[in-house]
VEXDREN-2710 file (C-alpha; in Angstrom, 1 decimal):
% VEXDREN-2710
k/r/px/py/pz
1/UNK/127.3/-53.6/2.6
2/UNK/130.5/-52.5/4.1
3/UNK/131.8/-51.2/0.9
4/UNK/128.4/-49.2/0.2
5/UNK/128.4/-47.7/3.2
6/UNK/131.9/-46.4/2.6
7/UNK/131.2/-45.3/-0.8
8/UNK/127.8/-42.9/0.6
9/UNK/130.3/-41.1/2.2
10/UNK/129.8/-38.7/5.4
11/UNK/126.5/-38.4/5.3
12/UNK/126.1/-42.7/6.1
13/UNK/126.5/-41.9/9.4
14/UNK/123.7/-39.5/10.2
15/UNK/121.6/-41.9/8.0
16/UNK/122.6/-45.1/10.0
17/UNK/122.1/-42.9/13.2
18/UNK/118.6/-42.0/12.1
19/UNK/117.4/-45.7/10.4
20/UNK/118.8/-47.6/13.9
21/UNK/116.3/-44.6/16.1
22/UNK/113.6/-45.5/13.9
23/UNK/113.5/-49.0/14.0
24/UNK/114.2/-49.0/17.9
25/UNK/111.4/-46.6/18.0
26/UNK/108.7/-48.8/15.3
27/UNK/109.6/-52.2/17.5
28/UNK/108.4/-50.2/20.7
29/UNK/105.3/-48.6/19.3
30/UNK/104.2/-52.0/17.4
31/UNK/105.0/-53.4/21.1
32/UNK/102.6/-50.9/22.6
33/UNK/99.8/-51.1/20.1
34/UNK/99.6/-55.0/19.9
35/UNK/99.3/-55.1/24.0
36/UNK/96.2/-52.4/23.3
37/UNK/94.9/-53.4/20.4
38/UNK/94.6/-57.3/22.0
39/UNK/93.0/-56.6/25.3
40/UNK/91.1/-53.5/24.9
41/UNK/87.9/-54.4/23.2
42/UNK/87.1/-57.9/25.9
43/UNK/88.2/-55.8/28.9
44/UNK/86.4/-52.5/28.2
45/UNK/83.1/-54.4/27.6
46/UNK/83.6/-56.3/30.4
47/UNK/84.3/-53.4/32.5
48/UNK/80.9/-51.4/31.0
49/UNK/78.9/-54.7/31.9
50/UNK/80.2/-54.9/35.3
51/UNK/79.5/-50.9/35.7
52/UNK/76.0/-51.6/34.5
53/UNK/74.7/-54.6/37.3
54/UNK/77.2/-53.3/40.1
55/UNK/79.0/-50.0/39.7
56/UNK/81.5/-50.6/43.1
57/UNK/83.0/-53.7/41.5
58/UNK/84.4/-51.9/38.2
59/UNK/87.2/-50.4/40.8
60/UNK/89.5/-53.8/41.1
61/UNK/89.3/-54.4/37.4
62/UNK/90.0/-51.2/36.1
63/UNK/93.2/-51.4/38.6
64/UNK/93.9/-54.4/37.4
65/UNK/94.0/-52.8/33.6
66/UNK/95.3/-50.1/34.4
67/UNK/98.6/-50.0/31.4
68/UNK/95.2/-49.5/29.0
69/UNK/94.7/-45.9/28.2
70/UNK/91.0/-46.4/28.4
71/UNK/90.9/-47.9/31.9
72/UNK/93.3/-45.3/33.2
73/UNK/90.6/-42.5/31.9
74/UNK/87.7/-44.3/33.0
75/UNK/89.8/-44.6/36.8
76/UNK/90.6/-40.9/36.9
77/UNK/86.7/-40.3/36.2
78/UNK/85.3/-42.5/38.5
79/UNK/87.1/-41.6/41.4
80/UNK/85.3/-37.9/41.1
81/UNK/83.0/-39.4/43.6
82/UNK/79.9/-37.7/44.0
83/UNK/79.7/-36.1/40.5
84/UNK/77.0/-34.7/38.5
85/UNK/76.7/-36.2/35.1
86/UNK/77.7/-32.6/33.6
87/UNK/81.0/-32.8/35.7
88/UNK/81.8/-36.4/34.9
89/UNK/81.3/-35.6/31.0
90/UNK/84.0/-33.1/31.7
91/UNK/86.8/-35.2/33.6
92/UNK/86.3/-38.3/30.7
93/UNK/87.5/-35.0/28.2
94/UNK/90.1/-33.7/31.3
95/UNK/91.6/-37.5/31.4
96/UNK/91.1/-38.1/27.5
97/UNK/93.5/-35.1/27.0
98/UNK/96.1/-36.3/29.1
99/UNK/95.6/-39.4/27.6
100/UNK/96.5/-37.9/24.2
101/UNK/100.0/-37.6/24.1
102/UNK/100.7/-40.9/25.3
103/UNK/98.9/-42.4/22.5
104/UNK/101.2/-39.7/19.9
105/UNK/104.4/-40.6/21.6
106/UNK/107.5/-40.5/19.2
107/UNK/105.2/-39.0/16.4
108/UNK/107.2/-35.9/16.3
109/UNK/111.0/-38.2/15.8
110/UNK/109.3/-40.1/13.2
111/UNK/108.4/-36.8/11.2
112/UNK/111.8/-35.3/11.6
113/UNK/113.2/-38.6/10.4
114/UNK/111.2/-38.3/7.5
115/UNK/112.3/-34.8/6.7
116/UNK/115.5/-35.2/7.5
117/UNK/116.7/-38.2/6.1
118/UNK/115.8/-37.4/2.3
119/UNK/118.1/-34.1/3.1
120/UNK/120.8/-35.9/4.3
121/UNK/120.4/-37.5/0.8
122/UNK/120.3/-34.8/-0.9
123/UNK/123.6/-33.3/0.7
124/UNK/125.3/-36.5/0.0
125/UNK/124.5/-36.4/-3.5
126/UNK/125.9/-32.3/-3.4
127/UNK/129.0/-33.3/-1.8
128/UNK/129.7/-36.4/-4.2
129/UNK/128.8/-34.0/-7.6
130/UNK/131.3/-31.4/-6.0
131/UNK/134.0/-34.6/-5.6
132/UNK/133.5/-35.6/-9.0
133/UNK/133.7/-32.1/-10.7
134/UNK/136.5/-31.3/-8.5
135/UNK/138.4/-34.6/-9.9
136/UNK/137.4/-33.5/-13.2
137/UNK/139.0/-30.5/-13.3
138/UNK/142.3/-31.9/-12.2
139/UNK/144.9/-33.3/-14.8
140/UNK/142.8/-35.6/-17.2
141/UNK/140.2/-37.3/-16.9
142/UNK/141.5/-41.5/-17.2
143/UNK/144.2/-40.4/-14.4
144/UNK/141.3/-39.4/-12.2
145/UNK/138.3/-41.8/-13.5
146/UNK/138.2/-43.5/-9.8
147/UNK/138.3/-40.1/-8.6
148/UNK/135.2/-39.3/-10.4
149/UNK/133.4/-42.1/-10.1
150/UNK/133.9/-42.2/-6.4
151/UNK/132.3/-39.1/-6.3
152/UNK/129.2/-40.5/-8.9
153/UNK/128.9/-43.6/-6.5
154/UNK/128.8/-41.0/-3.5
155/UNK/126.4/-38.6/-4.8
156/UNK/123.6/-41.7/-6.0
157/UNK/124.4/-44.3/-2.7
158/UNK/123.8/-41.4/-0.6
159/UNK/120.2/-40.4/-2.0
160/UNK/119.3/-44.1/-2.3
161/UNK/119.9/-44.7/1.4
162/UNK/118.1/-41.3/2.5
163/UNK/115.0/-42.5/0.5
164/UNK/115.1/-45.9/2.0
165/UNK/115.4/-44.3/5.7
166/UNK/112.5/-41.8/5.2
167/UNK/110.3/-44.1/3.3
168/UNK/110.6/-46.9/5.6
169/UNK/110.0/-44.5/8.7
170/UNK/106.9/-43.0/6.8
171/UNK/105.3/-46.0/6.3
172/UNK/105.5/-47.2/10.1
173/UNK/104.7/-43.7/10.9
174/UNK/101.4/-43.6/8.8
175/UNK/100.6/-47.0/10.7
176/UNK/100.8/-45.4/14.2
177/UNK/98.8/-42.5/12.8
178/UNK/95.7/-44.8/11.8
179/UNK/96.3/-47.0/14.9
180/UNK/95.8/-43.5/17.3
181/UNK/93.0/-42.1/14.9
182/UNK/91.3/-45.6/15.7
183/UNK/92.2/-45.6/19.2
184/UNK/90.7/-42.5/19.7
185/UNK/87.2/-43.3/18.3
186/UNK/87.3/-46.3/20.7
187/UNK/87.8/-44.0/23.7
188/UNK/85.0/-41.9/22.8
189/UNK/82.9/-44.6/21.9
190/UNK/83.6/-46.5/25.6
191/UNK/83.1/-42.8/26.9
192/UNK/80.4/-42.3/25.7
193/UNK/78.5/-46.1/26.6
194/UNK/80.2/-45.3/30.4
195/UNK/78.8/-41.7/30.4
196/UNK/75.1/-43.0/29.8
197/UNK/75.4/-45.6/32.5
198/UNK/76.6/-43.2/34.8
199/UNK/74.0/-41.0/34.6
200/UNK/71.5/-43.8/34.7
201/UNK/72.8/-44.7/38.0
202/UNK/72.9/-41.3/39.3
203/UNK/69.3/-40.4/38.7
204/UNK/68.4/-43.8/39.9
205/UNK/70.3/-42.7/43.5
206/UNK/68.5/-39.3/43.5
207/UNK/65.3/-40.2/42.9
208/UNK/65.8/-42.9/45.6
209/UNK/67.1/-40.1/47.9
210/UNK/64.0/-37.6/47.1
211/UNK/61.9/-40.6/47.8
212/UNK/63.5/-41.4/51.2
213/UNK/63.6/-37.5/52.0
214/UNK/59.4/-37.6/51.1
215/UNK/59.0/-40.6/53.9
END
């Protein structure tokens, strides 16, 4: 390994920069999604049948849940107290968007890693065809055959490991994209469950306040 690193040239070193970010990065966002992805679905349907028989009890576990995107929207909705239905639609979207970037974090590093890296390659292979022509047009070529094929080595090491960086990147990436596309439709979809039993339970308290108003 040692001696292909050396033989990529200057360009290793942005590469090796980049592919240690990434996989720091792809360990703390397969972190993050497990934790979701394991807990969500039991404790939001627990929370929507607690909200449903007793609405003042859904407080305590949504605190208690609160490192899930889902219970910290549902919080920030719930504590509009006093809301008409129209109002709470529009602090579930207020919360949601906030939300958002959380779930997108590091999205942006991956895609410059991506773009980057198979540049870096690409100037590697440049500055290794410029070392080997440049040994090729001094004296003859068997006095400088290491000369040019240090340069060869350079120029195809160099790509190879930009590839490797970008592709592996890419493919982690494209997994957090699908995981966030799918997290999303589960937010909407809880959204919209909680939404229906809120308004439930606010028409059930005014009609119960008109009817104590008409005694």
């Amino acid at each position: 390994m040692d001696t292909i690193f050396a033989a990529g040239g200057i360009v290793m070193w942005p590469l090796l920069g980049f592919s240690i970010l990434a996989i720091a990065l792809i360990i703390e966002r397969t972190v993050f999604w497990f934790r979701i992805n394991r807990r969500q679905r039991p404790v939001m349907q627990e929370v929507l049948r607690t909200y449903r028989q007793a609405p003042m009890d859904v407080y305590p576990k949504l605190r208690q849940n609160v490192n899930l995107p889902t219970a910290r929207i549902f919080l920030e909705a719930l504590e509009l107290e006093g809301a008409k239905p129209s109002q709470f639609h529009l602090a579930l979207l207020s919360a949601m968007q906030a939300e958002l970037p959380h779930l997108r974090r590091f999205n942006t590093v991956f895609a410059t890693i991506v773009t980057l890296s198979p540049l870096l390659g690409l100037l590697g292979t440049v500055l290794g065809l410029i070392a080997a022509f440049s040994a090729l047009g001094i004296g003859d070529i068997n006095s400088n055959a290491a000369a040019v094929t240090g340069g060869i080595a350079e120029a195809l090491v160099s790509t190879a490991a930009g590839m490797v960086v970008a592709i592996g990147t890419l493919l982690f990436a494209n997994i957090f994209k699908g995981l966030y596309k799918r997290q999303v439709s589960l937010i909407q979809e809880y959204s919209g469950q909680l939404e229906i039993l809120y308004e439930t339970h606010y028409d059930r308290k005014t009609q119960l306040r008109e009817e104590t108003f008409a005694r």
